[in-house]
N, C-alpha and C positions, 0 to 999 in steps of 0.2 A: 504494500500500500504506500501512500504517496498523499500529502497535501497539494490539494489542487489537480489531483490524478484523474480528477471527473470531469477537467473540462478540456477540449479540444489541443493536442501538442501543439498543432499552429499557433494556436490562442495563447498557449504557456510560453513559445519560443518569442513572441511579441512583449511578454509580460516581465519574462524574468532575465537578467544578467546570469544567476546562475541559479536554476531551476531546483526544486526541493530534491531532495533523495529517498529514494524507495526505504521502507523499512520493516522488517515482520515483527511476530509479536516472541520472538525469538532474539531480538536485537538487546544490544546491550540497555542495562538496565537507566543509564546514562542519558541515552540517548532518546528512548519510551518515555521519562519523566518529561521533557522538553516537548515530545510529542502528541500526548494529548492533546493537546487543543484545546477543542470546544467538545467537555466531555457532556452528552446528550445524555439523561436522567429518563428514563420509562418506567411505569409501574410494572412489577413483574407479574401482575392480573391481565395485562390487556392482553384482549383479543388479538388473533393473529400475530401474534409477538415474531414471530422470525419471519414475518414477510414486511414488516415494520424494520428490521434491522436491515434486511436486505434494503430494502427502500431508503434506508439515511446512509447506508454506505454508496448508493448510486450516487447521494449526492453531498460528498466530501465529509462524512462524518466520518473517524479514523478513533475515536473510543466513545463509550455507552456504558451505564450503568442501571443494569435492570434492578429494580428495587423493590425490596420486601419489607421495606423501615416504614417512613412517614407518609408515603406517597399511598400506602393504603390501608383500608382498615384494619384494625387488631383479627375478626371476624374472617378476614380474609386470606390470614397466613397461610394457612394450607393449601387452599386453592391455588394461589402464588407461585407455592413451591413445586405444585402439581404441575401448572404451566408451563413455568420454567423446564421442568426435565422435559416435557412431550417438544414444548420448540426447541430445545438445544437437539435433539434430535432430528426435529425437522431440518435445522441448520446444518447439522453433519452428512443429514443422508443430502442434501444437494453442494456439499464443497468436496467431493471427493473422496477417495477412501484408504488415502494415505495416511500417515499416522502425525503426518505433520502439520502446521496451521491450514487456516486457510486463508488464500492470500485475498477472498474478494471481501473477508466479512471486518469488522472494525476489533479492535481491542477489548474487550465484554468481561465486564467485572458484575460480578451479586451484589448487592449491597444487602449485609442481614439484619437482623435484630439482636441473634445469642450466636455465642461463640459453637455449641452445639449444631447449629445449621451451617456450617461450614464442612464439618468430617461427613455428616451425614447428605450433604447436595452433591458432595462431590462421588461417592457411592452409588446414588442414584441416580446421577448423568453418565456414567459407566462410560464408554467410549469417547461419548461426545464431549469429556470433560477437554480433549483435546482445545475445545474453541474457546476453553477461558482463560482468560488474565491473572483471575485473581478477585479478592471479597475488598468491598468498601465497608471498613470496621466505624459503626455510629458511638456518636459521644465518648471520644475516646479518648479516656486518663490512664494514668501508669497502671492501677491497680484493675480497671476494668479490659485495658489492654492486653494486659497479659495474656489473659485467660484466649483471647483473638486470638493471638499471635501464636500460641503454643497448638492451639486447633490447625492453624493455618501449615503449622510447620508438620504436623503429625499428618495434613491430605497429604500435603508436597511425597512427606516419604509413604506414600500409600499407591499417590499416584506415578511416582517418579517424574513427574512436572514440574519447573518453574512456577511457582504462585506467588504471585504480588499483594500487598496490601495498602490499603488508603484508607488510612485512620482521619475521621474525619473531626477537629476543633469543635467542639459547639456547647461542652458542658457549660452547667452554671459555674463548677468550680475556677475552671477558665476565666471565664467573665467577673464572677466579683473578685475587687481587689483585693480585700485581705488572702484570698487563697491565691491570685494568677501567680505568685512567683513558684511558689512550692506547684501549683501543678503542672508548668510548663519546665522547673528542672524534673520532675519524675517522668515528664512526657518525652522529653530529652532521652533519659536515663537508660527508659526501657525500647524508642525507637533506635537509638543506637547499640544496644546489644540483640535486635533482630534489623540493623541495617540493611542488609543484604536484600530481605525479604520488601523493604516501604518502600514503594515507587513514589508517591508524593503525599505532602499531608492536605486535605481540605479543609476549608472552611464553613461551619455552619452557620453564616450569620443572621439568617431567619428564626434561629433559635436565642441567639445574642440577643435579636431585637425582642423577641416576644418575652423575653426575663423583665423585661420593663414596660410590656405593653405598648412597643413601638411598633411602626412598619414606615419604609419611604417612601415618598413618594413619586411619580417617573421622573421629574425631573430634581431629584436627589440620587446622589449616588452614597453606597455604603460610609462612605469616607467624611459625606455631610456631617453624619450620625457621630457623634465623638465619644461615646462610652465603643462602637464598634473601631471605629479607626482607633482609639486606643487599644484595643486589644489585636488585632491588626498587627499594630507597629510591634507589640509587643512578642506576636507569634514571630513576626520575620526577625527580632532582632535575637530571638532564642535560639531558634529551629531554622532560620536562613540564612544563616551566614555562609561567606564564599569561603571559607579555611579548608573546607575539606570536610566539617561539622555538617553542616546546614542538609537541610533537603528542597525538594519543587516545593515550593506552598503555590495552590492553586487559587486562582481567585474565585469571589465569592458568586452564586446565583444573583442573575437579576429576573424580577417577578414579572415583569410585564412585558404582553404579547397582544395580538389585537386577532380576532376570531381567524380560522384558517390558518391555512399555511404559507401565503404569497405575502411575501413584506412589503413590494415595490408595486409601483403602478403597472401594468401591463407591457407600454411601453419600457420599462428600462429593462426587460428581459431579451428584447429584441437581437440586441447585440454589447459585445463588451467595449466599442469605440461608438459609440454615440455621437453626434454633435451635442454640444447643451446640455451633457448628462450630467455634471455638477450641478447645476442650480437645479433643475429635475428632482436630481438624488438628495440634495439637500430639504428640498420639499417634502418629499415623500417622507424623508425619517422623521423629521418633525408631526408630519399626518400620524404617524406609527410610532411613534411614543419613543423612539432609538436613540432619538438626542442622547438620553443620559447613557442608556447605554454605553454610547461610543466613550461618552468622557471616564466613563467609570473602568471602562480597557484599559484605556490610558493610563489610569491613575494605580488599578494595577500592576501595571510593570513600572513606572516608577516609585513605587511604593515596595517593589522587589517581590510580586508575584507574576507564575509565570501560566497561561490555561484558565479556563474559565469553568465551571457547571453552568449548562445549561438546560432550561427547562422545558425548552420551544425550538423547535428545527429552527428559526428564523434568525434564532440569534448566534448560529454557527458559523455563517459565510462572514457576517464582521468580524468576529472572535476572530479567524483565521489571517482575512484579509489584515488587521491591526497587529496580526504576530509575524508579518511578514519582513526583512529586514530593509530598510534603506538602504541606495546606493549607497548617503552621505555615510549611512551607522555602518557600514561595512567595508568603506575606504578608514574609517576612521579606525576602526578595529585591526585592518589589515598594517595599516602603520605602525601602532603601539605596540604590535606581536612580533615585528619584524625582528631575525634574530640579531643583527646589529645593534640590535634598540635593548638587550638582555641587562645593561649598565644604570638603564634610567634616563633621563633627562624630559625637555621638554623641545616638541615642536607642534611647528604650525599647521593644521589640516590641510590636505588637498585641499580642501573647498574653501579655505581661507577664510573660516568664519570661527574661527575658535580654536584653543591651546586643545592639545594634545600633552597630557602629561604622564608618561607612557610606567611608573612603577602602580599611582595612585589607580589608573586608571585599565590597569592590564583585567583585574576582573571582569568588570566589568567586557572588555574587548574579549575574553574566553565566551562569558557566557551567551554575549552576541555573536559568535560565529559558531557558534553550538543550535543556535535559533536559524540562525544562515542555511545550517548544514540540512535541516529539519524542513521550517519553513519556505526558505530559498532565498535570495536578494537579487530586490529588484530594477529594473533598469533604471538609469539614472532621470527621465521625463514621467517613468510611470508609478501613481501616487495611488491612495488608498481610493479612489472613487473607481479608479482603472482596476484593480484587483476586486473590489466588492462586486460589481454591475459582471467583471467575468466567471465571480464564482458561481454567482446567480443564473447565469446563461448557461453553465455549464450543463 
């Protein structure tokens, strides 16, 4: 699979300087954290679930999180878990019958409730456990973690499979102050001694806000809220650091989507070079509630998150387009790596609009060419309306 692999090579060869890289769900663990994207959230009750997955992987979705937590009733679990096996099955019996991934379907994690439905899903998916990733572990602290993690590690030697985890932020203990520091060093504690096994951490900040009877509004982003952007800063400055420490923190859900599935007016689907399709496309997000959206991308990658949840196919093709690298950020990146440059100092960009100061700034330049490799970077006239309007076409 491939970011942007759904829409036309001609289309991509127009788009990108150097185009994204193929990658399976076999790739380095590295490399998968930076990849998710725009991870797409499904209840794991809905009907026809594996013609739904097939359906978002046709168009640029590259991970999913079928879910047995929040997204459905208590009353529901079984039913859930019943689904789930009948369509991972359905999914195996049309990806071939090899023993290895399959390369047309996305990344597909569980998300459960009890550490117990983890030995036990992976049992009753029997073969077609082949097509998972991995459990997304809810409200999760040291001590409730464990109990995950130790499940997780007991399929892996059962199934002889890589399995991933995504322990997702969202307790109360988290969020009030007197406890955030003791629970994010024991969140620490015990993500680092099952390293190996955490592809990234999430955030639950629907749960953040509902500990105080908040919700934002569309044009608020997470970060408006300041009990969540403090916990936030706080999770990245724990759990994300660039030392070698740190992990993915993924950025948060955004709530709002408008009925259906088509974001854009009819016209912008036409083609991905439009005349006029800026002010067009600027129109239309504002009609569709995506303003914030878009600022809230932004604000998490400078905030040092890297992928979104999402809850609506609609807000994927942004997600993606937004993680895609600039020319400028990837001239600039390419300088500061240079091995000449191993001593430090400072220089001026190609683009002559800002220092380059190549020790302060080398992490940064890593983990943008890590997003490059992933994403792809793009030519130096084509900007994020040019990549949204072709993902859309795709």
């Amino acid at each position: 699979m491939r970011h942007f692999g759904h829409i036309p090579s001609a289309v991509r060869t127009g788009l990108f300087h150097q185009e994204p890289a193929d990658f399976t769900a076999d790739s380095p663990a590295r490399t998968l954290a930076v990849a998710l994207g725009a991870t797409l959230y499904s209840p794991a009750t809905r009907p026809r679930l594996a013609d739904a997955v097939r359906k978002q992987a046709g168009r640029g979705v590259v991970s999913m999180v079928l879910c047995l937590e929040d997204s459905i009733s208590d009353a529901d679990v079984e039913a859930g878990e019943d689904n789930l096996v009948r369509n991972f099955a359905d999914l195996a019996a049309g990806s071939g019958t090899d023993a290895g991934t399959a390369p047309d379907l996305p990344l597909l994690f569980i998300r459960v409730r009890e550490p117990h439905q983890i030995t036990d899903l992976v049992d009753r998916l029997g073969a077609s456990v082949r097509l998972l990733s991995g459990f997304v572990l809810p409200k999760f602290t040291e001590a409730r973690g464990r109990a995950f993690l130790e499940a997780l590690a007991e399929a892996e030697r059962t199934t002889g499979r890589r399995l991933f985890a995504m322990p997702v932020l969202e307790s109360p203990e988290l969020l009030h102050l007197e406890t955030r520091a003791e629970t994010l060093a024991g969140i620490a504690s015990i993500t680092d001694k099952y390293r190996d096994r955490v592809l990234a951490l999430r955030l639950g900040v629907t749960d953040f806000c509902s500990a105080y009877g908040l919700r934002r509004s569309p044009d608020m982003t997470a970060y408006d809220i300041k009990i969540v952007a403090n916990v936030i800063a706080d999770v990245v400055n724990v759990l994300g650091r660039s030392d070698g420490t740190g992990f993915t923190v993924t950025g948060p859900v955004w709530e709002y989507f408008r009925p259906g599935e088509r974001m854009f007016k009819p016209q912008l689907r036409r083609s991905p070079f439009l005349e006029g399709r800026a002010e067009d496309l600027r129109t239309a997000l504002i009609e569709h509630d995506l303003d914030g959206l878009l600022r809230e991308i932004e604000l998490d990658r400078a905030n040092g998150l890297l992928g979104k949840t999402c809850i609506h196919p609609t807000h994927v093709v942004p997600v993606h387009a937004l993680s895609v690298v600039s020319h400028e950020e990837w001239s600039d990146a390419q300088d500061i790596l240079r091995p000449d440059r191993d001593g430090g100092g400072v220089l001026r960009s190609a683009y002559t609009n800002k220092m380059n100061e190549v020790k302060p700034h080398r992490a940064w330049a890593e983990r943008t060419l890590l997003r490059a490799e992933v994403f792809g970077v793009a030519k130096e006239d084509v900007g994020f309306v040019d990549l949204l309007t072709a993902g859309l076409a795709g």
